[in-house]
PAPASE-273611 format. One record per residue (C-alpha): residue in one letter; chain; x, z negated, y negated. Coordinates in pm, 1 decimal. Each point is the difference from the previous one (the first is absolute). Layout:
# residues N
 r c       xx       zz       yy
 A A        X        Z        Y
...
//
This chain:
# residues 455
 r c       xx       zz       yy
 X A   6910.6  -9719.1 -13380.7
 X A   -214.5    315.9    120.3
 X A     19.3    301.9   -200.0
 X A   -282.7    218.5      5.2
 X A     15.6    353.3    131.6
 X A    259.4    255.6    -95.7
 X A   -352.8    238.6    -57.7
 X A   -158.2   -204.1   -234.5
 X A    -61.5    148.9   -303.7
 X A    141.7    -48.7   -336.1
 X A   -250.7   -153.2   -162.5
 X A    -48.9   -259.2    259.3
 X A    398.9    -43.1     14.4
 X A    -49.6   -110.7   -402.8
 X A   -287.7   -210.6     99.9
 X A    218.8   -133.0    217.5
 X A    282.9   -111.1   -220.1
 X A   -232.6   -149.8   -242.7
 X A   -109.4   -211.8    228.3
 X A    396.6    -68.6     92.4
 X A    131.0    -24.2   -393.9
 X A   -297.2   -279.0    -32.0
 X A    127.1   -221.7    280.5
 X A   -357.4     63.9    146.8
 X A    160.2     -2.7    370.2
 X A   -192.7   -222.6    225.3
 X A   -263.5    -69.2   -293.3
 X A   -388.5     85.1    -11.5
 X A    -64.5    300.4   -200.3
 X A   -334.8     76.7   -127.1
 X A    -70.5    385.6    -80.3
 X A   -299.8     78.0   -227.4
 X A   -226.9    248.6     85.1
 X A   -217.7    223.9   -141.6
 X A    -86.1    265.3    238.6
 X A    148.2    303.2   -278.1
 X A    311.6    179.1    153.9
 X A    289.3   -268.4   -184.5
 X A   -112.7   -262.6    173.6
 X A   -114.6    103.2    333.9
 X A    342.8    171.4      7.6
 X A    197.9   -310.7   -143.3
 X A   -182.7   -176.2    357.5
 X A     62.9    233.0    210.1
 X A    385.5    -23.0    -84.7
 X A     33.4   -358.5    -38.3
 X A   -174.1    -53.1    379.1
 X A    263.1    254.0     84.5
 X A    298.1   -181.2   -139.1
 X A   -132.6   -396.7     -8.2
 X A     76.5    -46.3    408.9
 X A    348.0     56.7    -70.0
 X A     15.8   -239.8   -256.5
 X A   -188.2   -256.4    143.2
 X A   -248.0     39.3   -296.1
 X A   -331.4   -133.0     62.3
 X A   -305.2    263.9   -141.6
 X A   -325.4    -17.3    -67.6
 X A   -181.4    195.3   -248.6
 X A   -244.3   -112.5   -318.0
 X A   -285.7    230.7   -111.4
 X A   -184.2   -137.8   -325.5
 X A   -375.1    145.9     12.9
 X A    -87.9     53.4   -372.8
 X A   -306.2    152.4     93.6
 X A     12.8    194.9   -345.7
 X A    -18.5    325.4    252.8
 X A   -337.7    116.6    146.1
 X A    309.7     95.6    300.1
 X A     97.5   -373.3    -36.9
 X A    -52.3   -108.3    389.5
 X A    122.7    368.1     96.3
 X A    261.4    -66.5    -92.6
 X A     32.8   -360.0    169.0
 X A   -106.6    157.9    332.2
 X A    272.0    239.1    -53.3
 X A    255.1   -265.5    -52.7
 X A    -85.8   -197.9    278.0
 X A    -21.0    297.4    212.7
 X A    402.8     83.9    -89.7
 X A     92.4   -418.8     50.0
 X A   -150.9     12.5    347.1
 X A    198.0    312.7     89.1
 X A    320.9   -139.0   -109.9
 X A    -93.6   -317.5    155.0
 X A     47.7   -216.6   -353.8
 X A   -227.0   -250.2    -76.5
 X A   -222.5     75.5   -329.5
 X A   -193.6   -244.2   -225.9
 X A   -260.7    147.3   -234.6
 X A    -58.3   -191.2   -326.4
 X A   -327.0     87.2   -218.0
 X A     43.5    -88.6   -328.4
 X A   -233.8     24.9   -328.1
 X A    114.0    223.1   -319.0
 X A   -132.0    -59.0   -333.6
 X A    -97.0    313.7    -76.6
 X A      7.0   -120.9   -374.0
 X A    285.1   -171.0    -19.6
 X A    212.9     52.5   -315.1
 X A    280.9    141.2    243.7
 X A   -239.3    301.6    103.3
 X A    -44.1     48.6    368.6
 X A    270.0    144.4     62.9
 X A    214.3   -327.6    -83.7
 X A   -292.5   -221.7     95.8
 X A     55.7    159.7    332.7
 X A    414.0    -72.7      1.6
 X A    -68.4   -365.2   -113.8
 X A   -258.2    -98.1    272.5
 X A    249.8    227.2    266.8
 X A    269.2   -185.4   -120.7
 X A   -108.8   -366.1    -14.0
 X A   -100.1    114.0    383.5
 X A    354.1     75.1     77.8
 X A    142.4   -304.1   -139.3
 X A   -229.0   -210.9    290.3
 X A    165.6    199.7    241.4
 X A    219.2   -252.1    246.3
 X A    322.2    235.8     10.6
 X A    317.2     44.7    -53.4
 X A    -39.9    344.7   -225.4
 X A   -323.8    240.3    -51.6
 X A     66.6    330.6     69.2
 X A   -140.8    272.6   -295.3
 X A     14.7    390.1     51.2
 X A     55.0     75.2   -384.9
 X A    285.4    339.9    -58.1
 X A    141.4    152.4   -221.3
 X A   -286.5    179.8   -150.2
 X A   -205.2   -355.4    -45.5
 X A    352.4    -84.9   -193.5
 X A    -31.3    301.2   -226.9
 X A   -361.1   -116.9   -104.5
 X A     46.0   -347.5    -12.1
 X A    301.0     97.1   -282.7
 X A   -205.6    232.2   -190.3
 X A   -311.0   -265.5      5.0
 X A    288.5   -295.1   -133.8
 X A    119.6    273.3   -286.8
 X A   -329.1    104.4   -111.5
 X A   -110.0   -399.8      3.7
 X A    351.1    -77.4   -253.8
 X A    169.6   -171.3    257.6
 X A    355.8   -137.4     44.8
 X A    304.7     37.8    228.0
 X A   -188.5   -243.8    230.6
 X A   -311.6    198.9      8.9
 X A    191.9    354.1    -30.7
 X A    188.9   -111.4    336.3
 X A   -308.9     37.6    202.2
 X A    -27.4   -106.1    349.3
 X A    265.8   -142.2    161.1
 X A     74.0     10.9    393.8
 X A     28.8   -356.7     30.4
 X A   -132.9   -293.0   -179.4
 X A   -167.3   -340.7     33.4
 X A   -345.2    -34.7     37.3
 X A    -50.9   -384.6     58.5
 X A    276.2   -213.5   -124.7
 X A   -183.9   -271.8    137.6
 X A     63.6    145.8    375.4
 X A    265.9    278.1    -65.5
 X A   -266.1    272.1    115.4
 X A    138.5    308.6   -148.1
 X A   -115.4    349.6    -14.0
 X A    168.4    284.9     67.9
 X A     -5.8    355.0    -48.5
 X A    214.4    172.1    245.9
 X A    -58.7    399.7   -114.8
 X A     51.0     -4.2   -341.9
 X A    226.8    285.3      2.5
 X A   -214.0    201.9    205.1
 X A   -243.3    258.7   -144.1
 X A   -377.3     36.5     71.7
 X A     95.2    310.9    150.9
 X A    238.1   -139.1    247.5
 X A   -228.7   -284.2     92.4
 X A   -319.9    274.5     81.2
 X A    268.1    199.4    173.7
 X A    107.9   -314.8    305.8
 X A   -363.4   -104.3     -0.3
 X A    -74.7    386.9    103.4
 X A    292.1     22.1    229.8
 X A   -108.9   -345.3    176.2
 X A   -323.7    177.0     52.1
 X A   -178.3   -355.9   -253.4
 X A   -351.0      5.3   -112.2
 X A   -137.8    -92.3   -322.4
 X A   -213.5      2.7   -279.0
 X A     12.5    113.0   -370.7
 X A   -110.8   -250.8   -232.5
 X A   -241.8    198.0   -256.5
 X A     65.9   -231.2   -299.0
 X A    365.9    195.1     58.5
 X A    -90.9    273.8   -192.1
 X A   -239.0   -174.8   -248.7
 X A    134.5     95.0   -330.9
 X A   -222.6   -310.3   -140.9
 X A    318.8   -225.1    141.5
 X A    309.4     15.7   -222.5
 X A    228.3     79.0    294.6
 X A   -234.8    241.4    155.6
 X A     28.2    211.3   -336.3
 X A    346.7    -88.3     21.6
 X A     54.3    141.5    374.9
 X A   -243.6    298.7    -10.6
 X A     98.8    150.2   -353.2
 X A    332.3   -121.2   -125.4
 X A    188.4    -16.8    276.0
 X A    -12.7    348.2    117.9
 X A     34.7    152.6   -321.3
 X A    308.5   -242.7    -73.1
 X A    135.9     93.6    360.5
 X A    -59.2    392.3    -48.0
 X A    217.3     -0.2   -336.0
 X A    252.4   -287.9    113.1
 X A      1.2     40.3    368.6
 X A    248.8   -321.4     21.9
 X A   -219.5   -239.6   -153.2
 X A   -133.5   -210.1    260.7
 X A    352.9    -90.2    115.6
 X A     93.5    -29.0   -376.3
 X A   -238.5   -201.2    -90.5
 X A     72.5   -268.6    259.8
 X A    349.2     16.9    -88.5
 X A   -127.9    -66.9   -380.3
 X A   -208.7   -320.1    215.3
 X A    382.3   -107.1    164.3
 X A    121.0      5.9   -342.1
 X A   -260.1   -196.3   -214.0
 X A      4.5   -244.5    322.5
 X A    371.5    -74.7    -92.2
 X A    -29.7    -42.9   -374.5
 X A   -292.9   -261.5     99.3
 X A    222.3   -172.0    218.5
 X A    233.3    -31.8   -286.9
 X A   -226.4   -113.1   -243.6
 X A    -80.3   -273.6    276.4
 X A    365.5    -81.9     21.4
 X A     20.8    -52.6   -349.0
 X A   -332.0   -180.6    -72.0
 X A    121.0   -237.2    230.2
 X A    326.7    -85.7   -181.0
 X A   -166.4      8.6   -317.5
 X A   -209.4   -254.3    119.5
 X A    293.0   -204.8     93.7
 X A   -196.5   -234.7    241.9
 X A   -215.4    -95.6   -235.3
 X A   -347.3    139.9    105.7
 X A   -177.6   -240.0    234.4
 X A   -326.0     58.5    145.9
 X A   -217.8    123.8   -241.0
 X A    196.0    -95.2   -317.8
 X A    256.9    113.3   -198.2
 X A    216.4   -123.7   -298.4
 X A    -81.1    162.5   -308.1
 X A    360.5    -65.8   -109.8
 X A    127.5    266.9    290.4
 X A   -204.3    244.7   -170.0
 X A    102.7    -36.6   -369.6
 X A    371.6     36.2     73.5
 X A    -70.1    381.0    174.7
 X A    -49.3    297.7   -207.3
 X A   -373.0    116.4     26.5
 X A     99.5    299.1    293.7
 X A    118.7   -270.7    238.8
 X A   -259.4   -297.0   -127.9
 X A   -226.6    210.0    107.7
 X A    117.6    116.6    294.0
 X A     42.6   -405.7    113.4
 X A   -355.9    -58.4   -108.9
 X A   -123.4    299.5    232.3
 X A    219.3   -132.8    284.2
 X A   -121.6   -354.2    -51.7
 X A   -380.8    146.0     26.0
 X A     65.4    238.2    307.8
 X A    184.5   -308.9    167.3
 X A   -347.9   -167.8    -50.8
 X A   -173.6    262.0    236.8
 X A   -105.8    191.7   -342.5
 X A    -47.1    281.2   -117.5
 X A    236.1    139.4   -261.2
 X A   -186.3     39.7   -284.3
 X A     -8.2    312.0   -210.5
 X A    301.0     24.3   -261.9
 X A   -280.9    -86.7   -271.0
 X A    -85.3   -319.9    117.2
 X A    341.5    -64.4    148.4
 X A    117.6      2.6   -411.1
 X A   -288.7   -165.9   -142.0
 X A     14.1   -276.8    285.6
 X A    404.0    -78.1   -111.7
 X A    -42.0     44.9   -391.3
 X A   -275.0   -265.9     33.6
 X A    172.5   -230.5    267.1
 X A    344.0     29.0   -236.6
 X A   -186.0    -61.5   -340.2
 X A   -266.5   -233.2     29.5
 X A     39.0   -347.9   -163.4
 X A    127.6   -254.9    220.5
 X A   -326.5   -202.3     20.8
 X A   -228.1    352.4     -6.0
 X A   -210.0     19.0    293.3
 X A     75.7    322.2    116.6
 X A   -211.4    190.8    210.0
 X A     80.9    404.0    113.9
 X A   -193.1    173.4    274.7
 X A    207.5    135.5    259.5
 X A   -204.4    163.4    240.1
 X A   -116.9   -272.4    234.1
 X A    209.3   -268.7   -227.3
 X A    -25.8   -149.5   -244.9
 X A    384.8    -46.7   -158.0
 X A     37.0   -373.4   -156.7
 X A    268.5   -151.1   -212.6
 X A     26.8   -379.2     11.1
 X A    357.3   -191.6    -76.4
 X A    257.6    269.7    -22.7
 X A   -160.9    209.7    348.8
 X A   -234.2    263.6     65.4
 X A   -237.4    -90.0    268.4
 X A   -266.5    177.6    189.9
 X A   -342.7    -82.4     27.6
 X A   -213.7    182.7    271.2
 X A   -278.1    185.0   -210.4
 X A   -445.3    -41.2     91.2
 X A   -236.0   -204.9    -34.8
 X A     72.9   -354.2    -98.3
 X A   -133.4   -293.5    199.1
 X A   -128.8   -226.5   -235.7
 X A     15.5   -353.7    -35.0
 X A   -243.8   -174.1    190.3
 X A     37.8     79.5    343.2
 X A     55.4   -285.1    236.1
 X A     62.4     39.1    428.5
 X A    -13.4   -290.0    226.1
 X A    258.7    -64.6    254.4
 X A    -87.6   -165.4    316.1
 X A    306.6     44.4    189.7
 X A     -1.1    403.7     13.2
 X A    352.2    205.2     35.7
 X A   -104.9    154.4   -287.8
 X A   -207.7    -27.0   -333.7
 X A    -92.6    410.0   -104.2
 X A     36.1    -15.6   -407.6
 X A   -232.7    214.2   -222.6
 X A    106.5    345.0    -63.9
 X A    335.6     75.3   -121.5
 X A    164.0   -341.9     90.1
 X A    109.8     47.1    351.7
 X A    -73.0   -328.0    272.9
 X A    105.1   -335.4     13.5
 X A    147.9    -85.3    352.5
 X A     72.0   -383.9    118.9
 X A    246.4    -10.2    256.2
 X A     42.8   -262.6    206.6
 X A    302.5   -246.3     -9.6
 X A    136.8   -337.5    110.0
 X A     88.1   -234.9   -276.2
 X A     -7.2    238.0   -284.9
 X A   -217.3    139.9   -195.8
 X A   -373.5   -194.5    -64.7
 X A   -125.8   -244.5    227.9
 X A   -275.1    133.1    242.6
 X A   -155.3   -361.9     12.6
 X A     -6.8    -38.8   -376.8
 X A   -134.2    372.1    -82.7
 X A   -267.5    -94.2    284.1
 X A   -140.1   -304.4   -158.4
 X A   -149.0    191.0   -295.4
 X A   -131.1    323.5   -101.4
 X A    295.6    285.9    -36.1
 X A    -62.8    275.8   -271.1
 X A    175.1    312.8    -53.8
 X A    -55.1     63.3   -389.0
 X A    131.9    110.6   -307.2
 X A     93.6   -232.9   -307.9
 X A   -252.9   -102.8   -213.1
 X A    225.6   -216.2   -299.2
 X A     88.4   -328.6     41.8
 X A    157.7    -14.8    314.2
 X A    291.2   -261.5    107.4
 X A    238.7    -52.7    303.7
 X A    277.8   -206.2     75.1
 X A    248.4    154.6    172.0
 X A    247.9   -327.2    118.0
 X A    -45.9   -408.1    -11.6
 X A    258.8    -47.1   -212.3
 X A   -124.2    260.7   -231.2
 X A   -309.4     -6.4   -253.1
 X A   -356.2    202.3     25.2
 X A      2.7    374.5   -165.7
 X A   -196.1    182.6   -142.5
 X A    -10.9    350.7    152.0
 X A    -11.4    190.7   -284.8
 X A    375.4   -165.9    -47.5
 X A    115.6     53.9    318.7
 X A    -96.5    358.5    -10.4
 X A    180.2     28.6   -332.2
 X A    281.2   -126.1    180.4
 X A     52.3    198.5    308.7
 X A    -61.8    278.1   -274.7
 X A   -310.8    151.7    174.8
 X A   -137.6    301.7   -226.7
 X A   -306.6   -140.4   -193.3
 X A   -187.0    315.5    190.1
 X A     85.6   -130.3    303.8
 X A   -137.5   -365.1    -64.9
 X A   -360.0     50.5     17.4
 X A    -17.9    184.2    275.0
 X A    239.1   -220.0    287.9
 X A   -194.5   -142.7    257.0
 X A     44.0   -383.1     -2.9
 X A    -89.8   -265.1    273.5
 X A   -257.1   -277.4   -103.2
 X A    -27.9   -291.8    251.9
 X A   -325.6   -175.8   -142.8
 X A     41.9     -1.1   -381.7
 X A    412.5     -6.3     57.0
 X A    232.9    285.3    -63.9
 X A    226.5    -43.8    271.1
 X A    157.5    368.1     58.9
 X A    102.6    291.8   -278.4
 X A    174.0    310.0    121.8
 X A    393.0     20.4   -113.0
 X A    -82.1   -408.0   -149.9
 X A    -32.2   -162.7    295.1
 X A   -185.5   -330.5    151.4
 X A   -160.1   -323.8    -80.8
 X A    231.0   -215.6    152.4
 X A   -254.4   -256.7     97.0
 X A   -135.1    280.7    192.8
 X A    300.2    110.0    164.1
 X A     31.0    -54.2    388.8
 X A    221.4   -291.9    169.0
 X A    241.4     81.5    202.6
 X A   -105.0     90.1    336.5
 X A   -366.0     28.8   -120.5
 X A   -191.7    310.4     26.4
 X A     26.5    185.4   -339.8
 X A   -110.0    361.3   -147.8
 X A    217.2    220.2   -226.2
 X A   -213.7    211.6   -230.4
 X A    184.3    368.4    -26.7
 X A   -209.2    240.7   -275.0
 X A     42.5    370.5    106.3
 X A    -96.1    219.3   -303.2
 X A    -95.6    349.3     34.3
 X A    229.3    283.1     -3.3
 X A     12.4    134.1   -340.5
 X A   -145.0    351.6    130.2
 X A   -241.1    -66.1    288.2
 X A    109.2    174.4    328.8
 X A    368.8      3.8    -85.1
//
């Protein structure tokens, strides 16, 4: 493999091994820029180092247009792509200004959810070790724990669904340093005003603590990311044991209230936070966390429990806890038709129900064709009968039996062919609706949302 010349410069030589310690040789690498100094420098390295590495670039500027200097700053970007010769796509996005994250993190979430489109094999961020200093300040002063208090870390997944991951290859570098290559490589930039707003948390953070921190403790930008390396391995640990404590038990979004009981409260509810987080949530302040498990552990065994978490709602129903995606409920008397369609789109909150197509299994095309097909939720009363040799049910039985949560029962989409019931998500088919073999048949798949939209 190429190496890249002797007179590169340090900083691109650890952009460079970053890219090497990810396995990103030979992959597409997408570097997200700004147009400030970190990340115009961070491209300017990475086209330096990528040829030799067979890595694919482009670059990825997010207009936020919360700057009057918004397309300045795109021009500016564009202009440093075109000079580099990498290719650069520009994505305007929309920030709720009055979004209960504040702008700042209004900003992050709509920047993020743009990188996680990205088709890549790893997005490129310029954040150093001064933006790790902050970010472990902001997580102290919010209460957080080892998993917050480790910061950023170079390397992590973005999109399980794809493997995208993002990675930070000059965390150990200073702001300093960074201003100091993009000077010697003779860059251009701009300087983002909102920098210096002391409105912003981290602004305050950077202008006023910082320096008065660094004057008295001149050390403590390196310290504190050591203090990040640290709290990142007690996380990892608490992981590790979560896991065991778990002992296999936690599927999908459930978990056996029994696991819980037989841990003392430290490591019950250090499971329960791992079980959330491996949702895609949150962790939820220490507060809630306690609250959440005293409830979940002492409710009666037929009390309908209910706790907010966040965007959850955290259920109890035979022995588990369960989550239940939090908003506005759908009600009970919608009703879509289906004429054939990929896809029926369910109300808010419930996901889509897809039909796929099939040969011999599943429900007979001809049949469902020879009446009207609605997509619906129960109404009382229902029956099916799931085999010839086997009687008619009534759903609320067969629910009862395939222990669906009662929360749950009112709001599965179920297929109606005519006046029939003849399809109910984890119940299963009418059997005099069911295709023969070799005839053309539809399997009905229900795709729920993801308990935190975006994720």
């Amino acid at each position: 493999m190429a190496r890249t010349p002797k007179a590169i410069s340090e900083s691109a030589e650890m952009v460079e091994q970053t890219l090497l310690d990810a396995g990103l040789t030979g992959g597409r690498v997408v570097v997200g820029l700004s147009g400030g100094v970190d990340s115009v420098a961070l491209l300017h390295a990475l086209a330096h180092v990528a040829p030799g590495l067979g890595v694919t670039l482009s670059a990825l500027h997010v207009h936020h247009g919360l700057s009057a200097h918004a397309d300045e700053w795109a021009r500016l970007c564009s202009e440093q792509c075109h000079a580099l010769g990498v290719t650069l796509i520009e994505v305007r996005v929309h920030v709720d200004s009055h979004s209960k994250l504040g702008v700042e993190g209004a900003a992050r979430e709509a920047r993020y959810a743009v990188f996680r489109q990205q088709q890549a094999d790893a997005v490129a961020l310029a954040h150093h070790a001064d933006d790790q200093a902050e970010t472990l300040l902001l997580q102290l002063l919010r209460g957080a724990g080892v998993r917050g208090l480790s910061a950023m870390p170079a390397t992590r997944v973005l999109d399980p669904a794809t493997g995208l991951r993002l990675v930070r290859p000059w965390l150990r570098l200073t702001r300093a340093q960074i201003r100091s290559y993009a000077q010697r490589a003779g860059l251009s930039w701009i300087e983002d005003e909102s920098n210096r707003d002391l409105a912003f948390d981290r602004s305050f953070l950077r202008v006023r603590i910082l320096p008065e921190l660094r004057a008295r403790f001149p050390g403590v930008i390196e310290t504190f990311g050591r203090a990040a390396h640290n709290f990142a391995d007690a996380a990892q640990l608490l992981e590790d044991l979560a896991a065991r404590d778990a002992q296999g038990a936690a599927g999908g979004d459930t978990l056996p209230i029994s696991v819980l009981t037989a841990l003392p409260p430290a490591a019950a509810r250090n499971l329960l936070r791992w079980f959330l987080e491996r949702q895609g949530l949150p962790a939820p302040n220490r507060d809630q966390l306690e609250e959440a498990l005293r409830q979940a552990l002492a409710a009666r065994r037929d009390a309908q429990l209910r706790v907010k978490l966040g965007a959850v709602w955290l259920r109890r129903h035979r022995g588990r806890l369960y989550l239940e995606r939090a908003g506005r409920e759908p009600g009970r008397s919608w009703s879509l038709t289906w004429a054939g369609q990929d896809q029926v789109v369910l109300p808010a909150g419930l996901g889509c129900l897809r039909f796929e197509p099939a040969h011999g299994t599943g429900l007979s095309v001809a049949r469902l064709s020879a009446q009207s097909v609605r997509v619906r939720p129960r109404s009382g009363g229902e029956r099916m009968r799931l085999a010839p040799n086997r009687p008619s049910r009534t759903l609320k039985n067969l629910l009862h039996e395939t222990q669906v949560p009662e929360w749950e029962r009112g709001r599965m989409p179920l297929v109606f062919a005519g006046e029939a019931l003849v399809w109910v998500p984890g119940v299963g088919q009418d059997f005099r609706f069911a295709a023969a073999p070799h005839e053309p048949g539809v399997v009905p798949r229900w795709e729920r949302e993801e308990l935190v939209s975006g994720q």
